[in-house]
TORKOL-4160 file (C-alpha; in steps of 0.2 Angstrom, whole numbers, padded with zeros to 4 digits, m for minus):
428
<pt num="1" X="0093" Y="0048" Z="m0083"/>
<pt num="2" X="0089" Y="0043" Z="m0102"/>
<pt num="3" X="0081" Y="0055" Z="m0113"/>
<pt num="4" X="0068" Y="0048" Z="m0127"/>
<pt num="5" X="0063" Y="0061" Z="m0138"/>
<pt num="6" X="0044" Y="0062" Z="m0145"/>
<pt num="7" X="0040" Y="0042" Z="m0144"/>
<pt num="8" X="0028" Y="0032" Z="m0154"/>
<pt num="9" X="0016" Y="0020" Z="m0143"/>
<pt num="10" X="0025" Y="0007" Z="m0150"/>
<pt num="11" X="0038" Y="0014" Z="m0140"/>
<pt num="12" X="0029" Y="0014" Z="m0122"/>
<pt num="13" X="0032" Y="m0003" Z="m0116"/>
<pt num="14" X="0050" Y="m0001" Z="m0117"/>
<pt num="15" X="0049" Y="0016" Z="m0108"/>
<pt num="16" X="0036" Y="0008" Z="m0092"/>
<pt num="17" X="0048" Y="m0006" Z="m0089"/>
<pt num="18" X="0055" Y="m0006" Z="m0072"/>
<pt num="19" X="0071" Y="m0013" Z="m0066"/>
<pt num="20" X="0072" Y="m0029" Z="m0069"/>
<pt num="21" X="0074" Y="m0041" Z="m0054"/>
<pt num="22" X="0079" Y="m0059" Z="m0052"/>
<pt num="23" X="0067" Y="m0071" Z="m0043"/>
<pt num="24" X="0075" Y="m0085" Z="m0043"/>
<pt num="25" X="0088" Y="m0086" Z="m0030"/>
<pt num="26" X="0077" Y="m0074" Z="m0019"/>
<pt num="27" X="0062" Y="m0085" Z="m0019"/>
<pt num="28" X="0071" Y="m0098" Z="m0012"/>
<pt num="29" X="0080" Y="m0089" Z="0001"/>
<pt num="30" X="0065" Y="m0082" Z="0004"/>
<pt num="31" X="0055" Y="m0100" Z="0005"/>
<pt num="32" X="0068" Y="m0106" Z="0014"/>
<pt num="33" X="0065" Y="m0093" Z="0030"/>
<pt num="34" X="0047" Y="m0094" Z="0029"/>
<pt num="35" X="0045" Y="m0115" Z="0030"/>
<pt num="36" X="0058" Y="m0112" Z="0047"/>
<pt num="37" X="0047" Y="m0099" Z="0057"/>
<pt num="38" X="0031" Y="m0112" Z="0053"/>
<pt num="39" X="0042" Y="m0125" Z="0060"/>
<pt num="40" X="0052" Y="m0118" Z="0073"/>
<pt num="41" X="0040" Y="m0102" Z="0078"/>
<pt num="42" X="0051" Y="m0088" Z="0090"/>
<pt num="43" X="0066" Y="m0098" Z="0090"/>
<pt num="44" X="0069" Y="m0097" Z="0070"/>
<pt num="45" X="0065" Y="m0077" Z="0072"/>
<pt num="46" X="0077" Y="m0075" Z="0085"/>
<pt num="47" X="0090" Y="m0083" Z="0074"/>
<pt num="48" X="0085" Y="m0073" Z="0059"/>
<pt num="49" X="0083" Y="m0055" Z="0067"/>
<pt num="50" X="0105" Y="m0062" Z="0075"/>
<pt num="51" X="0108" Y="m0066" Z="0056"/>
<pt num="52" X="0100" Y="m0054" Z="0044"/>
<pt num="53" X="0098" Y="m0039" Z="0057"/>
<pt num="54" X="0113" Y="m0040" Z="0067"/>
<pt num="55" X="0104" Y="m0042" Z="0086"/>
<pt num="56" X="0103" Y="m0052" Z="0101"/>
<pt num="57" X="0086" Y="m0050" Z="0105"/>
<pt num="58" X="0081" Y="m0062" Z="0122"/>
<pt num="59" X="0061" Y="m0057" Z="0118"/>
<pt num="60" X="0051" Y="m0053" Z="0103"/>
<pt num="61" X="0037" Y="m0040" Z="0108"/>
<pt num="62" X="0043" Y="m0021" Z="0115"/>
<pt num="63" X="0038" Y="m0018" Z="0133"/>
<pt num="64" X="0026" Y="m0006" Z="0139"/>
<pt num="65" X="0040" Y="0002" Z="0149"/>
<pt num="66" X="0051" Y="0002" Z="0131"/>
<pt num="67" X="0036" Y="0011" Z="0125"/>
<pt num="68" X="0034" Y="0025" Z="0137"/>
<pt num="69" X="0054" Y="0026" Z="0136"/>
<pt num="70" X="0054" Y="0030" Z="0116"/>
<pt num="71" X="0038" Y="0042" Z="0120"/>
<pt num="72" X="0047" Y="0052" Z="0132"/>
<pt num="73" X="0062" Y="0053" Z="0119"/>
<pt num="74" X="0052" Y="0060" Z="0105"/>
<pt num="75" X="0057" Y="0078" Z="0101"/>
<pt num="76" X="0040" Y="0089" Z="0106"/>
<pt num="77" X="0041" Y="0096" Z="0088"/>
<pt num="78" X="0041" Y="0080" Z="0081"/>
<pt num="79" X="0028" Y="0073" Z="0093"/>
<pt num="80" X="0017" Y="0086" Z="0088"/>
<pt num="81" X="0020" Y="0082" Z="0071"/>
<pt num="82" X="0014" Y="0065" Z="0072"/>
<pt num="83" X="m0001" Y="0072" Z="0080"/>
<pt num="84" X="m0005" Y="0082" Z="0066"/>
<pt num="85" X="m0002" Y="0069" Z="0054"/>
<pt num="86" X="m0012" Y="0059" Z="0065"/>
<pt num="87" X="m0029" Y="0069" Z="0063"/>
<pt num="88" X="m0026" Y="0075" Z="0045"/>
<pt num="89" X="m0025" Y="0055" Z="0041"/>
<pt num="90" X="m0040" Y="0050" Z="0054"/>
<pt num="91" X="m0054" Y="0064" Z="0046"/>
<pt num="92" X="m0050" Y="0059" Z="0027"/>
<pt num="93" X="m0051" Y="0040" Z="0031"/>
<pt num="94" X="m0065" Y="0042" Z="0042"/>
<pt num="95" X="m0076" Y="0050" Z="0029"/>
<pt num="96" X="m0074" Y="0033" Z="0019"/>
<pt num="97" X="m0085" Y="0025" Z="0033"/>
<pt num="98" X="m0097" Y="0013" Z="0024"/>
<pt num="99" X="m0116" Y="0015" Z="0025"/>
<pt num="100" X="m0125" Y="0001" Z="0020"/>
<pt num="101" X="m0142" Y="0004" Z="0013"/>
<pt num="102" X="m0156" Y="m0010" Z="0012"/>
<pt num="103" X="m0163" Y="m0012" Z="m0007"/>
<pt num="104" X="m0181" Y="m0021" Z="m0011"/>
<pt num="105" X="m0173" Y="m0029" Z="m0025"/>
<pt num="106" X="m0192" Y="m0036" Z="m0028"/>
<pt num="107" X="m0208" Y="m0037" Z="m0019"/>
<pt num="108" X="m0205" Y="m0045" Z="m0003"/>
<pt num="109" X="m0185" Y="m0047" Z="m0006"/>
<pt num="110" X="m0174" Y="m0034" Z="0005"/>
<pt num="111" X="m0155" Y="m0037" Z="0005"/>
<pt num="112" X="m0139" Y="m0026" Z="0012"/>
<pt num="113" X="m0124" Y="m0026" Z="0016"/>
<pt num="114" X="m0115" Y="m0024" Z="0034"/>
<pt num="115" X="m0095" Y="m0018" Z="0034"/>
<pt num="116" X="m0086" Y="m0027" Z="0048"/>
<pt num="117" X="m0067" Y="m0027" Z="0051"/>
<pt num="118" X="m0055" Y="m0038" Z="0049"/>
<pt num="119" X="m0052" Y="m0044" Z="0066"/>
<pt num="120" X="m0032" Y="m0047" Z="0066"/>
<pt num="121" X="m0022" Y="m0037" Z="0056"/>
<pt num="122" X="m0003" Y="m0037" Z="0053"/>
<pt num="123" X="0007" Y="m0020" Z="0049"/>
<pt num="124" X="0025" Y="m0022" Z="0041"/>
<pt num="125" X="0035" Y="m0006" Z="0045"/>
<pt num="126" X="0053" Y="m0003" Z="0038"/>
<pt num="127" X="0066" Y="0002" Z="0047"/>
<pt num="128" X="0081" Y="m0003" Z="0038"/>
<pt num="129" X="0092" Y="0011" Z="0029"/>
<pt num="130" X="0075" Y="0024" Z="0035"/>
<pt num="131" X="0064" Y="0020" Z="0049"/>
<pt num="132" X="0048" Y="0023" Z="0041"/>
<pt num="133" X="0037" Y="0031" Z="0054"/>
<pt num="134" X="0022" Y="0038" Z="0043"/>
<pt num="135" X="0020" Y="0021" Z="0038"/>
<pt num="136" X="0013" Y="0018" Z="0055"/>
<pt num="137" X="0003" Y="0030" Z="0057"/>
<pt num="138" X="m0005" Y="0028" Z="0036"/>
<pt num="139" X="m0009" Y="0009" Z="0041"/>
<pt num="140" X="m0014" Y="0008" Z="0060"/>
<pt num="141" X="m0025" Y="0026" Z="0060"/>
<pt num="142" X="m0036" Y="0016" Z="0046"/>
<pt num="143" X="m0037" Y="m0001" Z="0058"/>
<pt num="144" X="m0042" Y="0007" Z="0074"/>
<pt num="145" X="m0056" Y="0018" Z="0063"/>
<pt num="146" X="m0062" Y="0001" Z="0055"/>
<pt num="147" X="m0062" Y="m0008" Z="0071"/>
<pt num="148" X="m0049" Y="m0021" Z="0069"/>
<pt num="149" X="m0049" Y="m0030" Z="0086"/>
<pt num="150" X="m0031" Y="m0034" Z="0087"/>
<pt num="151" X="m0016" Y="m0021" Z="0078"/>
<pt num="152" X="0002" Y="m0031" Z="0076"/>
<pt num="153" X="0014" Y="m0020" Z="0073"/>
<pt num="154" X="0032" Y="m0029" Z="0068"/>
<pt num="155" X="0047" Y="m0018" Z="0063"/>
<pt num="156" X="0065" Y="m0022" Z="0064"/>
<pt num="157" X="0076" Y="m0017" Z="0078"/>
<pt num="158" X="0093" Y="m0008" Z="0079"/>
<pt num="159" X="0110" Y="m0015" Z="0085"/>
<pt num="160" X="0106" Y="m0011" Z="0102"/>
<pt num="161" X="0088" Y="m0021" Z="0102"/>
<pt num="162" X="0081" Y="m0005" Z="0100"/>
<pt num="163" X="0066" Y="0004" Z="0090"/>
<pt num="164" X="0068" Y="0020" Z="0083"/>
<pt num="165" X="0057" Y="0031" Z="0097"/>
<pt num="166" X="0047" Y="0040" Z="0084"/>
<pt num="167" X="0040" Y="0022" Z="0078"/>
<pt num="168" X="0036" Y="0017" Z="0093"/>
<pt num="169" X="0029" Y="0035" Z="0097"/>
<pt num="170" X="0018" Y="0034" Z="0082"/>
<pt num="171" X="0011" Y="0018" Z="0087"/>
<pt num="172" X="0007" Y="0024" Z="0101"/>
<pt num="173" X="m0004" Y="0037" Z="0095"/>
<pt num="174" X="m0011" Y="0028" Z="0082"/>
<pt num="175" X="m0016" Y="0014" Z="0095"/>
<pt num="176" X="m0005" Y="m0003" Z="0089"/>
<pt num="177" X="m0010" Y="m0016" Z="0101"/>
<pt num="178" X="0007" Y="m0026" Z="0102"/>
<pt num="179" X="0022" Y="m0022" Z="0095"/>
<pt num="180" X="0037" Y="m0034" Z="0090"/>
<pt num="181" X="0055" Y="m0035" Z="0088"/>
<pt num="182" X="0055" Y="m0041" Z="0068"/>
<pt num="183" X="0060" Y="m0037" Z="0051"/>
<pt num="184" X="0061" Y="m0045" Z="0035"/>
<pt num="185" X="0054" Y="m0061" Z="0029"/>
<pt num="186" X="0055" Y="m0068" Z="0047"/>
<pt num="187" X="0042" Y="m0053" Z="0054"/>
<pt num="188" X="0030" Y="m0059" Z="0038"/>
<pt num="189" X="0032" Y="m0077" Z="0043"/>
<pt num="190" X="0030" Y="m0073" Z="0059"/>
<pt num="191" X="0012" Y="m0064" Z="0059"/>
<pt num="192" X="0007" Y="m0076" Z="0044"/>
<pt num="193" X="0008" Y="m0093" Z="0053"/>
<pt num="194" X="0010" Y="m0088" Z="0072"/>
<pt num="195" X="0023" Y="m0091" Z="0084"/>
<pt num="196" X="0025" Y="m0093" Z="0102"/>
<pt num="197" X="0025" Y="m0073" Z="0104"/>
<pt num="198" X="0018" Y="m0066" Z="0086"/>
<pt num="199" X="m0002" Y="m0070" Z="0086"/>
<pt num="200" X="m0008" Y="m0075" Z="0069"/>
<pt num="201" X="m0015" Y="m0063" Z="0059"/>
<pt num="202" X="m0031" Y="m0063" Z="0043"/>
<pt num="203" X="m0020" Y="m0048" Z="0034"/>
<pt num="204" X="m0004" Y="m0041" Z="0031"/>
<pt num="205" X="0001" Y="m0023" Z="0027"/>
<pt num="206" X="0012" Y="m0013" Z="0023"/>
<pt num="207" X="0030" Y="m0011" Z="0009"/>
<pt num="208" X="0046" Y="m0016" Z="0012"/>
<pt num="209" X="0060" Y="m0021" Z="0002"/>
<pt num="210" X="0062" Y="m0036" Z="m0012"/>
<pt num="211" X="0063" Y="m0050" Z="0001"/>
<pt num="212" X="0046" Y="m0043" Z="0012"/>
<pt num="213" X="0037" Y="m0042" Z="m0004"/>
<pt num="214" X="0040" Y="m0061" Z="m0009"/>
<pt num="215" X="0037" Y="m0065" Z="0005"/>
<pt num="216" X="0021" Y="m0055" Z="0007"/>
<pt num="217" X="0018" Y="m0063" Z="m0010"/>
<pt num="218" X="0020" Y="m0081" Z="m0006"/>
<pt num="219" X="0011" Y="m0081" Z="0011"/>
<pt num="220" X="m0005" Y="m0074" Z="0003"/>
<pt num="221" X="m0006" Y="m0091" Z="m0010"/>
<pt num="222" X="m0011" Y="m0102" Z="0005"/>
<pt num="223" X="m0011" Y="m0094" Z="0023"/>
<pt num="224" X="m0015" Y="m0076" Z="0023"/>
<pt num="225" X="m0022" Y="m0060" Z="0013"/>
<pt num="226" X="m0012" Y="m0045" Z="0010"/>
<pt num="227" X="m0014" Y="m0027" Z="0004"/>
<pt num="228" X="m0007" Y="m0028" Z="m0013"/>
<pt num="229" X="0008" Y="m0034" Z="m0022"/>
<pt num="230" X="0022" Y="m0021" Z="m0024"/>
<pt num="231" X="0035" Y="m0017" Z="m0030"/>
<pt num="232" X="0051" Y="m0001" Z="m0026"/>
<pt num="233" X="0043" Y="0016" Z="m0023"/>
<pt num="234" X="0040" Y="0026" Z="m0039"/>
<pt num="235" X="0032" Y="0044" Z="m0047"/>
<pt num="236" X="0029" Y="0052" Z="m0063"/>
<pt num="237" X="0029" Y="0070" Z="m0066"/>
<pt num="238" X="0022" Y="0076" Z="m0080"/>
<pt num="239" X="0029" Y="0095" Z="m0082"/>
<pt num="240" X="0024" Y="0110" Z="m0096"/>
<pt num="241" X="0035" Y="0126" Z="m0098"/>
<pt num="242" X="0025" Y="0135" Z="m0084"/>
<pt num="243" X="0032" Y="0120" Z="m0071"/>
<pt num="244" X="0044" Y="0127" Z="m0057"/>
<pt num="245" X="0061" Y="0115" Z="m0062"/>
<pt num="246" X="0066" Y="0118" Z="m0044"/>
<pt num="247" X="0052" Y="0109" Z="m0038"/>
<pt num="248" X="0050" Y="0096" Z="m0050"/>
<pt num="249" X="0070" Y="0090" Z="m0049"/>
<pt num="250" X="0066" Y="0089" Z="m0030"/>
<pt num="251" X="0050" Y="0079" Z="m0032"/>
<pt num="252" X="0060" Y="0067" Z="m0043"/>
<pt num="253" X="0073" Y="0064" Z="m0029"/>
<pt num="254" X="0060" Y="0063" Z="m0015"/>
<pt num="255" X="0059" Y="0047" Z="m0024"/>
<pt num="256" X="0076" Y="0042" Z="m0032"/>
<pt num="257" X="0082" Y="0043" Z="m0012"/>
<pt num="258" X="0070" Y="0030" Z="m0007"/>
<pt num="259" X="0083" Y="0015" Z="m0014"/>
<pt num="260" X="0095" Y="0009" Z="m0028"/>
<pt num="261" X="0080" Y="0001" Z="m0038"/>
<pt num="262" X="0066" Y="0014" Z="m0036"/>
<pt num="263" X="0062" Y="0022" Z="m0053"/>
<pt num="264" X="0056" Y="0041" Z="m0057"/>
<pt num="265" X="0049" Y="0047" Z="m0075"/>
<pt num="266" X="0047" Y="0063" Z="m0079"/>
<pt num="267" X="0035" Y="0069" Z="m0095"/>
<pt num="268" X="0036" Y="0087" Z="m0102"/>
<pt num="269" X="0031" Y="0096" Z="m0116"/>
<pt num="270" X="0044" Y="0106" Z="m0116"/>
<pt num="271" X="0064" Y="0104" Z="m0121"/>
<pt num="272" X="0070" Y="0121" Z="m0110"/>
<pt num="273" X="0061" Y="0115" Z="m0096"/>
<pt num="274" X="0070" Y="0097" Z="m0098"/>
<pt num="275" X="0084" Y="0103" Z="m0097"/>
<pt num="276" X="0083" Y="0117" Z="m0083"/>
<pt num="277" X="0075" Y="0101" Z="m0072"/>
<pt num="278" X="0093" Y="0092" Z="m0076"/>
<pt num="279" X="0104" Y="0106" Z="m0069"/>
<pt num="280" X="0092" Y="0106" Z="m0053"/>
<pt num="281" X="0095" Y="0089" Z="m0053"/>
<pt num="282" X="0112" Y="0089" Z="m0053"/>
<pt num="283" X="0114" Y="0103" Z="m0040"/>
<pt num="284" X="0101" Y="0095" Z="m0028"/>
<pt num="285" X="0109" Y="0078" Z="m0029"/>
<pt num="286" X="0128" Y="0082" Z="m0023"/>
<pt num="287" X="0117" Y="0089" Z="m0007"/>
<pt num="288" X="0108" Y="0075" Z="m0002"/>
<pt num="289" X="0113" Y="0063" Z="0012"/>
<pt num="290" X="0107" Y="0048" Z="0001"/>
<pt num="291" X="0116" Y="0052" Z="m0015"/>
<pt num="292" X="0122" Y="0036" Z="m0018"/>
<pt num="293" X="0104" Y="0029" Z="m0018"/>
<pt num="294" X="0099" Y="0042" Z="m0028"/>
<pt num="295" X="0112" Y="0042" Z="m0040"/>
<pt num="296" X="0108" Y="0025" Z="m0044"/>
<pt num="297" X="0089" Y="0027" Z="m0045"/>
<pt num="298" X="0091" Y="0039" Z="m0061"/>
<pt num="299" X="0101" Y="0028" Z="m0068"/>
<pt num="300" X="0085" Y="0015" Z="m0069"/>
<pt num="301" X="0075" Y="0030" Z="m0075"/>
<pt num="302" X="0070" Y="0044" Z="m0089"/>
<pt num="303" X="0064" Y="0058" Z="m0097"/>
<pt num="304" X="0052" Y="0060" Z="m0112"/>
<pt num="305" X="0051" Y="0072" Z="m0121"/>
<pt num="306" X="0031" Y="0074" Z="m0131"/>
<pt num="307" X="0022" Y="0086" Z="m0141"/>
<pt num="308" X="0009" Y="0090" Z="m0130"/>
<pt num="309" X="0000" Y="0084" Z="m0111"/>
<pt num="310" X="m0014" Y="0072" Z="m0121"/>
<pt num="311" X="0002" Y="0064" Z="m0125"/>
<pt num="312" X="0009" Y="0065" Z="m0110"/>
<pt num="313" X="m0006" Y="0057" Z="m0100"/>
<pt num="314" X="m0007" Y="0042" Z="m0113"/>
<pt num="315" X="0012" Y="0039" Z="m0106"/>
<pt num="316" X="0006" Y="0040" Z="m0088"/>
<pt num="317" X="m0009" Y="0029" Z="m0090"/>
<pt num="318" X="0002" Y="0015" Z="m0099"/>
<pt num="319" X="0015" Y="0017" Z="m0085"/>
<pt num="320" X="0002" Y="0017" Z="m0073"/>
<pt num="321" X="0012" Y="0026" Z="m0057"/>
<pt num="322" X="0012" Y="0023" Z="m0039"/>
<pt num="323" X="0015" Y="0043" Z="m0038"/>
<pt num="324" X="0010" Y="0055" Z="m0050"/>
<pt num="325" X="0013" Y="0073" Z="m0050"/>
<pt num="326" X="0003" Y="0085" Z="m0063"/>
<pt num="327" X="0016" Y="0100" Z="m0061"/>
<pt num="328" X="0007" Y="0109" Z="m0075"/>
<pt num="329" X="m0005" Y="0124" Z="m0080"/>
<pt num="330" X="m0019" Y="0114" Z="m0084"/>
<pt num="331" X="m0015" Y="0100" Z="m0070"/>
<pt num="332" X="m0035" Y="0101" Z="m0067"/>
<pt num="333" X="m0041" Y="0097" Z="m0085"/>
<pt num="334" X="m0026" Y="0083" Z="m0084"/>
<pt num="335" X="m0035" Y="0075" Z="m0068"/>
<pt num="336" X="m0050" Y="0072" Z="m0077"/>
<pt num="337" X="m0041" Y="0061" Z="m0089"/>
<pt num="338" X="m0032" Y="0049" Z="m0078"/>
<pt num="339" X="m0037" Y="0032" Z="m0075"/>
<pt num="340" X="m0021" Y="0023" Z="m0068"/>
<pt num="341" X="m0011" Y="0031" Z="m0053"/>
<pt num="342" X="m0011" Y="0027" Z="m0036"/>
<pt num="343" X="m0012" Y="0044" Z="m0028"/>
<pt num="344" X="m0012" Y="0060" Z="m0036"/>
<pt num="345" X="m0004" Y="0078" Z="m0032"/>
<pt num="346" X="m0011" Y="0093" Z="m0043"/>
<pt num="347" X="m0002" Y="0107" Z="m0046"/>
<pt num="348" X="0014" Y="0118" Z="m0041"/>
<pt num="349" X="0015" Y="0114" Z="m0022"/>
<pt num="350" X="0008" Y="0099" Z="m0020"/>
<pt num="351" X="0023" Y="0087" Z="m0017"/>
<pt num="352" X="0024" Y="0071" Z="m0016"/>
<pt num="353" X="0031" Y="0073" Z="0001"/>
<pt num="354" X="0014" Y="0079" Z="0008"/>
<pt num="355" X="0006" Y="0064" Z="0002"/>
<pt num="356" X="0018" Y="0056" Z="0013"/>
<pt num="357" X="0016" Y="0060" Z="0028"/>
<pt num="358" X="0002" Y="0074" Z="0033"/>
<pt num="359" X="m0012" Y="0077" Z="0019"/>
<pt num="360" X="m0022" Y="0064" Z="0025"/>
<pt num="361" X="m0022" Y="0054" Z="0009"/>
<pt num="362" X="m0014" Y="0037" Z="0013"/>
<pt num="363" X="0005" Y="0032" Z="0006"/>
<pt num="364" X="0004" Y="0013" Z="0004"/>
<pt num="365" X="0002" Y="0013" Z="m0014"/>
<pt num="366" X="0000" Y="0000" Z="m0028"/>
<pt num="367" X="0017" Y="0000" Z="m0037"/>
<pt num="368" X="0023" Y="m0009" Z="m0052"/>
<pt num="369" X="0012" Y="m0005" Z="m0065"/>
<pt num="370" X="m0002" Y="m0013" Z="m0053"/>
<pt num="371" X="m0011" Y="0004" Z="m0052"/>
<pt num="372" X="m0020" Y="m0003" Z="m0068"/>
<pt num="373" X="m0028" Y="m0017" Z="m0056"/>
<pt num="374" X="m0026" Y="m0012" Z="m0039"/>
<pt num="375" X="m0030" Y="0004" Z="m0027"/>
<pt num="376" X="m0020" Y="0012" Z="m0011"/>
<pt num="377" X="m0022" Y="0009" Z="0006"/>
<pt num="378" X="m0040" Y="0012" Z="0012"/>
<pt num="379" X="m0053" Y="0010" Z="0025"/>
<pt num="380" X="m0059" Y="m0004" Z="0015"/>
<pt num="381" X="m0044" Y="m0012" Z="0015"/>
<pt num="382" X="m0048" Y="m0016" Z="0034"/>
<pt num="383" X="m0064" Y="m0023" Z="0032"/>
<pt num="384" X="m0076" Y="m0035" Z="0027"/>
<pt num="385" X="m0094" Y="m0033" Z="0017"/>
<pt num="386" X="m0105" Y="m0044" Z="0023"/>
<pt num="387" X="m0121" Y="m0046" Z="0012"/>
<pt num="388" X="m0137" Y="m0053" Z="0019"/>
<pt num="389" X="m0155" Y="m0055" Z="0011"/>
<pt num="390" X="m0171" Y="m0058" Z="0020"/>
<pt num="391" X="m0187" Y="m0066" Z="0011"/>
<pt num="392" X="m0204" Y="m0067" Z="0013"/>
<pt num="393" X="m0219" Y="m0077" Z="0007"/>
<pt num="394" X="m0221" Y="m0065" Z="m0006"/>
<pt num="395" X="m0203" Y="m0064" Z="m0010"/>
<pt num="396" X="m0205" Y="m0084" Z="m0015"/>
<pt num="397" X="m0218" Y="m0077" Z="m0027"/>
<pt num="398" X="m0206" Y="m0066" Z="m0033"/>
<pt num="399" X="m0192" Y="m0074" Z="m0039"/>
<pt num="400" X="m0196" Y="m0093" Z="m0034"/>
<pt num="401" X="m0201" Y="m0098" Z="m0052"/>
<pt num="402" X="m0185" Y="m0088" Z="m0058"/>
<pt num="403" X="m0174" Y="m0097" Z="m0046"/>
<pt num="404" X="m0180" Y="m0115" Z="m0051"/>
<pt num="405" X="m0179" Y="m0113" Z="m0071"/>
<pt num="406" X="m0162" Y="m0107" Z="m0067"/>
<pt num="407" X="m0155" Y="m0119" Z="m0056"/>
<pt num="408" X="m0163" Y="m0133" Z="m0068"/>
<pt num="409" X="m0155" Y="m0127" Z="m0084"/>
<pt num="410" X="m0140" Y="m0127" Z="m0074"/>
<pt num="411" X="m0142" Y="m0147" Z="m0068"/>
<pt num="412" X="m0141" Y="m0142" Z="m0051"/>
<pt num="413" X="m0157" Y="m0152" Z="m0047"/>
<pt num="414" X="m0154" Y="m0149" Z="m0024"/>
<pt num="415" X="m0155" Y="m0131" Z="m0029"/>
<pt num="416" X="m0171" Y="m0132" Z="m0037"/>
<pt num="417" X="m0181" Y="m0141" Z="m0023"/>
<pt num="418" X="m0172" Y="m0130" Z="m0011"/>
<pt num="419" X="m0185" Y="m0116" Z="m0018"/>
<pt num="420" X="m0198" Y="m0130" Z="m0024"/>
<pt num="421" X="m0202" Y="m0135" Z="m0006"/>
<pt num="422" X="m0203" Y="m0117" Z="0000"/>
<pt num="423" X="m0216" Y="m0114" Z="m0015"/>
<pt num="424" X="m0225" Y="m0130" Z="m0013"/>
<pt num="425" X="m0227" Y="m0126" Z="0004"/>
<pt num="426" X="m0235" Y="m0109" Z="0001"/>
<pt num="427" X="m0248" Y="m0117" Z="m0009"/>
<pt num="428" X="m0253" Y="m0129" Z="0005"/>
């Protein structure tokens, strides 16, 4: 990791760039794949998931008897951990259920809204270098809640034409309607133009790697919504001389592990503790199983070094993480002043790692400095607002003169009458 010691401002844009990627030859790779699943539906998947996912797969969507097979797998420990999860995530999003109120805007004008769930929703679980089973559970517990009529799930497969058991486990509990045999830009193709097997779906979810988030990104210009754009996973922590180095060093490789070009910062007030954070570092590293992502993670990322935590919250508002973790004394009076993260974890033992999987909150984050613009996955990601009015005749006498100076100062001559007739016919 680099070290910037007490920057200017001036100095923050340099320090909140992420790794740099190259588009070009990606987007059209990834074009490329997409135009061949809207042509050639189930057949171009199958060739994809033989070429970029190394398996013969003779159908797309997991059987109920695969299903049952991976559930009776699971470890009970582990099956009662998804559980767990499972509630902890159900009761926060459930307390996020909309109420719509109706409002007499003026006499004899009552409007509302009405939430109603997107009917077909599409999840994209990784399974590549970690099968991401939380992510299951953080996007399906969410659906069911908000009603979504239909639940695709499409995850890659192992060598052996497999699923990982604990995502299939997961999407059981969480209540996926139909899961499939699909990773990569051919699974995002896939549920955003339908094929023989994959049903078309209104919205797609979920991260994934480079190539999913192009092609996340290009589906949504014409054929289909998604969550958010995003990036590699990320965190900030911003640490003071009381901060546990220990844990901090951890929280930053919680991260660093996830692949070569995630990024971690990490903003303290004080040198000593800098530096007892890079011997953790170094000692935590040689232990973990993914070193090598790790390894070259830190090398994309940084430490700074300011003069006090104000300064330190003007840095993480600029950088605007997906992650951030306020490991400090004052971590409450900190939360007050920020404005641009995508979930937050206060104080010594909330870790990132909770946020993950268990608190509740929901991990599918904005990333790339899009926390400035965009928020995490939530129930209203699932649904719709509807808003409906209803007038009366004294409603016309409300607003109809209003309605017709504006609409005729605005040239719109049909919309005028469209009120002009109801007022005229009143007088009658």
């Amino acid at each position: 990791m680099k070290t910037v010691i007490y920057p200017q401002t001036s100095d923050y844009p340099a320090i909140c760039t992420r790794p740099h990627i190259d588009l070009q030859q990606l987007n059209s790779t990834v074009e490329a794949v997409l135009n061949d699943v809207k042509e050639r539906g189930d057949a171009a998947v199958l060739e994809y998931e033989a070429r970029f996912d190394h398996v013969d797969l003779d159908a797309l969507q997991v059987t109920e008897e695969e299903i049952e097979a991976a559930c009776s797998e699971v470890p009970p420990s582990l099956w009662d951990a998804l559980v767990l999860a499972h509630q902890n995530i159900r009761k926060f999003h459930e307390s996020q259920v909309f109420h719509g109120e109706k409002v007499e805007t003026a006499a004899g004008v009552v409007c509302w809204q009405k939430a109603t769930a997107i009917e077909k929703v599409g999840l994209y679980v990784p399974g590549g270098t970690a099968p991401l089973l939380s992510t299951v559970l953080m996007l399906a517990t969410p659906a069911k809640i908000a009603g979504c009529r239909e639940i695709v799930l499409c995850t890659p497969p192992g060598r052996d034409g497999k699923i990982h058991p604990a995502i299939l486990a997961a999407a059981r509990i969480a209540g996926v309607s139909r899961i499939y045999k699909a990773g990569g830009v051919q699974a995002v193709g896939a549920m955003a133009y339908g094929t023989e097997s994959v049903p078309k779906v209104y919205k797609i979810f979920g991260p994934g790697n480079q190539y999913v988030m192009a092609a996340k990104q290009h589906v949504s210009l014409h054929d289909v919504a998604i969550d958010m754009p995003a990036g590699p996973s990320e965190v900030c922590i911003i640490a003071d001389e009381s901060s546990n180095a220990r844990f901090v060093a951890a929280d930053l490789l919680s991260q660093a592990e996830h692949g070569a070009d995630s990024q971690v910062l990490l903003i303290s007030t004080s040198q000593e503790k800098i530096s007892e954070v890079e011997s953790e570092l170094q000692e935590q590293l040689s232990q973990l199983p993914r070193k090598s992502f790790a390894e070259k993670a830190l090398e994309n990322s940084t430490i700074v070094l300011v003069h006090d935590t104000d300064e330190a919250m003007q840095l993480s508002n600029a950088y605007a993480p997906e992650h951030l973790i306020l490991a400090t004394a004052d971590y409450e009076q900190l939360a007050e002043k920020v404005s641009n993260a995508g979930s937050v974890f206060l104080g010594q033992y909330a870790c990132e790692s909770a946020g993950d999987y268990a608190s509740g909150t929901n991990h599918t984050l904005p990333t790339h400095g899009y926390a400035t613009a965009y928020s995490g996955v939530n129930l209203d990601s699932f649904i719709k607002k509807v808003t409906f009015q209803h007038l009366t005749p004294a409603g016309i006498k409300s607003i109809g003169r209003a309605v017709e100076l504006m609409a005729e100062n605005e040239g719109l001559h049909a919309h005028k009458n469209a009120m002009t007739v109801r007022t005229e016919n009143l007088r009658q």
